[in-house]
Phi, psi and omega in degrees: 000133179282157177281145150311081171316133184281014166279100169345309204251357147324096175283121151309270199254099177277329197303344196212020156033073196251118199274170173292298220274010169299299196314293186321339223231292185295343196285315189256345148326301211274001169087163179314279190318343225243333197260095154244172189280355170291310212267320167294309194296326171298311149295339175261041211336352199275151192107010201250332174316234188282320173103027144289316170268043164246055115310311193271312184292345155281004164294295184296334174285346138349284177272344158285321179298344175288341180275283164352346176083035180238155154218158200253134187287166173214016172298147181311313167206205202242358154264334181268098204263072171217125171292156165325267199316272187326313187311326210263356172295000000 
């Protein structure tokens, strides 16, 4: 699998020709608590075109949040504090 470039002027999302340091930049706007991934694509558009990079923008949002003292949830929702897989466990 190819790696993400950590380069800011990286285009992610060409349908809405969106850079990494766009995605980041909104990622730290919106804060630990504030930065979901509903919530980046939705300010960033990117991932909103066809929905091809949004793999790597939740990859990048990943490691921004991790630098941030955040991790990113995988809970179903934000009342279910459980994953697809666990649940199904």
């Amino acid at each position: 699998e190819e790696e993400l470039s950590t380069d800011p002027n990286t285009q992610v999302c060409s349908c809405n020709d969106v850079t990494r340091g766009d995605i980041s930049n909104v990622i730290h706007e919106l804060g630990v608590e504030g930065a979901t991934l509903k919530e980046v694509k939705a300010c960033s558009k990117a991932g909103t075109g066809c929905g091809g990079c949004e793999p790597d923008v939740k990859t990048i949002l990943s490691q921004e949040l991790e630098k941030m003292g955040g991790s990113l949830s995988n809970h179903l929702c934000e009342h279910f504090e459980y994953s697809r897989p666990e649940l199904m466990a």
